[in-house]
N, C-alpha and C positions, 0 to 999 in steps of 0.2 A: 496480504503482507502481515504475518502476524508477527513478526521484529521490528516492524516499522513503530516509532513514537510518536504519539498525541505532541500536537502543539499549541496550547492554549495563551493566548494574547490577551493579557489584561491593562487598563487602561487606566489611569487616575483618574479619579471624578474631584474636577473644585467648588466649592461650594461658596457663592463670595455672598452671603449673608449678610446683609446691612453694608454691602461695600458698594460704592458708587463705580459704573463701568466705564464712566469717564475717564476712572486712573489707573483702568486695565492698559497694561503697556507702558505706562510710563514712569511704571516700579515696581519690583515684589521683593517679598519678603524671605531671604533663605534664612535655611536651617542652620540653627549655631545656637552650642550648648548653653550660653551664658549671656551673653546679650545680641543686638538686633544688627544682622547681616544684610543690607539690604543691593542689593540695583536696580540702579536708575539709569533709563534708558531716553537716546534723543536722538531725532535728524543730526544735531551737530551737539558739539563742547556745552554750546549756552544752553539749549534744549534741556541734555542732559545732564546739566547746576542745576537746571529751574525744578526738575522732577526730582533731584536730590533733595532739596530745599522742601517741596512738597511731602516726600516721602517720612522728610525728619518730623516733620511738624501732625504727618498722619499718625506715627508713633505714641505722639503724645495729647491728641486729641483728633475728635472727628470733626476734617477740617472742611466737610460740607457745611455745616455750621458756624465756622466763621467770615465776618462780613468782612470784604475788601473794601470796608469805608476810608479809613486812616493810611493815607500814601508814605510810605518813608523812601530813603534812599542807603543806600553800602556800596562802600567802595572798599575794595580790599586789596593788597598787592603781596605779592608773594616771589621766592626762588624760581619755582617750579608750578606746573600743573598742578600735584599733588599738593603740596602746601595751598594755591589757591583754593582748589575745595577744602580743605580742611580749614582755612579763615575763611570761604564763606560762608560755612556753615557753624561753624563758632561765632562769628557776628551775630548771625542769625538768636543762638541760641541765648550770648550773651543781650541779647534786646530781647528776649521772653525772661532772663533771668530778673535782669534790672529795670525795664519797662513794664514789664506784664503783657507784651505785647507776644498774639499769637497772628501767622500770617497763614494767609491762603492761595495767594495769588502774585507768582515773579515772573517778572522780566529783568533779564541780563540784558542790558544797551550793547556790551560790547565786551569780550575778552582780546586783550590785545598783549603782543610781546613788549618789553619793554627793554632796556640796555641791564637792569638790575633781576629782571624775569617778566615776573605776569601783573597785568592790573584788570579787575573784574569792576566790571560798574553797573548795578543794578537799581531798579526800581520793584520796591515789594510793597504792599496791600494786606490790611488784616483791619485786627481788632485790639482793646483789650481784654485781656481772660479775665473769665466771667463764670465764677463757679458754682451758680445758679444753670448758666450756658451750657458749659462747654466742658461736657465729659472727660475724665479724667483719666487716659489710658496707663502710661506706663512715665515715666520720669525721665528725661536722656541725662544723664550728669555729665557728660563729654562726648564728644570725636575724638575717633583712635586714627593712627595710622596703619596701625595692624590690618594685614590685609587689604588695602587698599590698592586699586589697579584700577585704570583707565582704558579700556579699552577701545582703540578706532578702529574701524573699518569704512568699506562704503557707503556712506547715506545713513553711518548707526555710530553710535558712541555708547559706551554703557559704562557706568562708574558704579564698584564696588565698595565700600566700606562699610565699619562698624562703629554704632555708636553705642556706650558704655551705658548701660542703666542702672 
């Protein structure tokens, strides 16, 4: 067959260098020109807040290194889904602004519907930042709504959004 065409299959190689494979799957990083596009994926809704959460905070340090000594709690309510993660994770950001507190480790108690919309109730785990510690990756100065999308299916949930650096 000499008009027949070569078909050559190339394959991405990832290289996860200093990344713990614990948080393989439970978020990555896409591609976007200006700041950090991320999804987070879960069994369910709270699953995937909790690897949201984690994700934010992998942004702005490696959060292998921070210790889940200091327990806090957030409660947040919202309209909508969307608005819920975007005030949890502005809680979030606003307690590393004004505490100094970096976390490593959530649990969401419970996402429930309300007559007003959603109320999220968490328990999160950290430290405070320590810049002897605690490597200093990149800054988030906000959560956007841009682009943000919830995805469910069976047994998977995955939530996009961007935060602003």
């Amino acid at each position: 067959m000499e008009d027949a065409y070569e078909i050559v299959l190339s394959f991405p190689v990832y290289v996860f260098s200093g990344f713990d494979m614990d948080k393989i799957g439970k978020f990555e990083f896409l591609e976007h020109t200006a700041d950090v596009l991320i999804a987070a994926h879960g069994k369910t809704l709270e699953e995937a807040f909790e690897n949201a959460a984690l994700a934010m905070f992998e942004v702005m340090t490696d959060t292998d290194k921070v210790i889940a000594d200091i327990e806090g709690h957030v409660e947040v309510e919202a309209e909508d889904e969307f608005a819920l993660l975007y005030s949890w994770l502005e809680a979030l950001l606003v307690n590393f602004e004004t505490k100094n507190m970096l976390y490593s480790k959530f649990q969401i108690d419970r996402i429930e519907e309300t007559d007003e919309g959603f109320r999220l109730k968490a328990a999160v785990w950290g430290e405070k930042f320590n810049v002897e510690k605690h490597a200093q990756k990149v800054g988030v100065k906000a959560v956007t709504y841009h682009r943000m999308e919830i995805l469910k299916e069976f047994n998977k949930v995955t939530l996009e959004f961007i935060l602003d650096i």
